[in-house]
C-alpha positions as CSV (number, residue, x, y, z in Angstrom):
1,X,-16.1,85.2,29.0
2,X,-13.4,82.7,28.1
3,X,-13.9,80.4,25.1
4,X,-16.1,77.6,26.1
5,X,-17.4,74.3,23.6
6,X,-21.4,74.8,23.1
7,X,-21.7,71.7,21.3
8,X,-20.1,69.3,19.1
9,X,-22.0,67.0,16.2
10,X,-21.4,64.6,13.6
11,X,-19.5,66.6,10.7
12,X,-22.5,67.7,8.5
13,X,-22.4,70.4,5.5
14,X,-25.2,72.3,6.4
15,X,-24.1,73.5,9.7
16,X,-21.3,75.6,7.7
17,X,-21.5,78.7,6.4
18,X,-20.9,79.2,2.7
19,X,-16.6,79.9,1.8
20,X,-15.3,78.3,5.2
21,X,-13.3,75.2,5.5
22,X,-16.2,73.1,6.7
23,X,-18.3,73.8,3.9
24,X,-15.6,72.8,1.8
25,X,-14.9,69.1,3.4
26,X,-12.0,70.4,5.4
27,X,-10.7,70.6,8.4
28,X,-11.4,74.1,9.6
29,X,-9.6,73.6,13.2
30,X,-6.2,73.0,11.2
31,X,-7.0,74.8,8.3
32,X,-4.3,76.3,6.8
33,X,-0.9,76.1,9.3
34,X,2.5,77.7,9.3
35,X,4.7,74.8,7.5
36,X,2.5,72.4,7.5
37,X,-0.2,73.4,4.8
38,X,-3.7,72.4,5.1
39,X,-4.9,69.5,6.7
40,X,-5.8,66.6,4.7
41,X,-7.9,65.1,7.2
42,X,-11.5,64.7,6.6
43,X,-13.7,66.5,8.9
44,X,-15.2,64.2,12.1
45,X,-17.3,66.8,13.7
46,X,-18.6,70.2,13.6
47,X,-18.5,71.9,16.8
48,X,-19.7,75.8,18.0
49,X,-17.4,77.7,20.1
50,X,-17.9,80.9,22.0
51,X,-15.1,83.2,21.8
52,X,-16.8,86.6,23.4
53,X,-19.6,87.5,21.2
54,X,-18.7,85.5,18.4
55,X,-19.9,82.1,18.1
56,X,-18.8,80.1,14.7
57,X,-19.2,76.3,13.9
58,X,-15.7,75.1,12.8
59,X,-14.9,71.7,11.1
60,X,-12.4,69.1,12.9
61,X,-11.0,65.8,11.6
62,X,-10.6,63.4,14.4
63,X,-7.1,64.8,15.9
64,X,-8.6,68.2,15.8
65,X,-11.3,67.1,17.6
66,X,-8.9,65.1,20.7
67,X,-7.2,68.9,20.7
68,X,-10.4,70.5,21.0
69,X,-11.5,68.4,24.1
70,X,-8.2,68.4,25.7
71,X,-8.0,72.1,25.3
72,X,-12.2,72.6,26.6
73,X,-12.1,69.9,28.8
74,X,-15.1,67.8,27.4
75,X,-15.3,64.0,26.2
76,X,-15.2,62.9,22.3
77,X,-17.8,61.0,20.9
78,X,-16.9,57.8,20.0
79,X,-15.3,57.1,16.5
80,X,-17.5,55.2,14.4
81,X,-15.7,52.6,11.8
């Protein structure tokens, strides 16, 4: 099974598990990245992947999120001001 998007929701605490970047107020997608550092975008979205038989709920700011849609081929919610 490839990795496929099961579904993506406004960026809530709760739907992250306990020592993750999401449950932290980060964004989990970008996390911590070779020369760059961590991201210092606050998360837009939680959204569930599948990757095999492992299915976790990442964090993603709003660029994250454009990645994550061009990458799984779904639209983006619209941003809200």
């Amino acid at each position: 099974m490839e990795s496929v998007v099961i579904w993506v929701k406004p960026y809530k605490l709760e739907n992250h598990q306990p020592d993750t970047e999401g449950h932290k107020g980060r964004c989990g997608w970008h996390g911590m990245t070779a020369g760059r550092g961590p991201c210092h975008n606050k998360p837009y979205a939680s959204v569930k992947l599948q990757y095999k038989d492992y299915a976790p709920v990442q964090s993603a700011c709003v660029q994250a999120l454009k990645e994550i849609s061009q990458r799984y081929g779904f639209p983006i919610p619209q941003e809200q001001s």
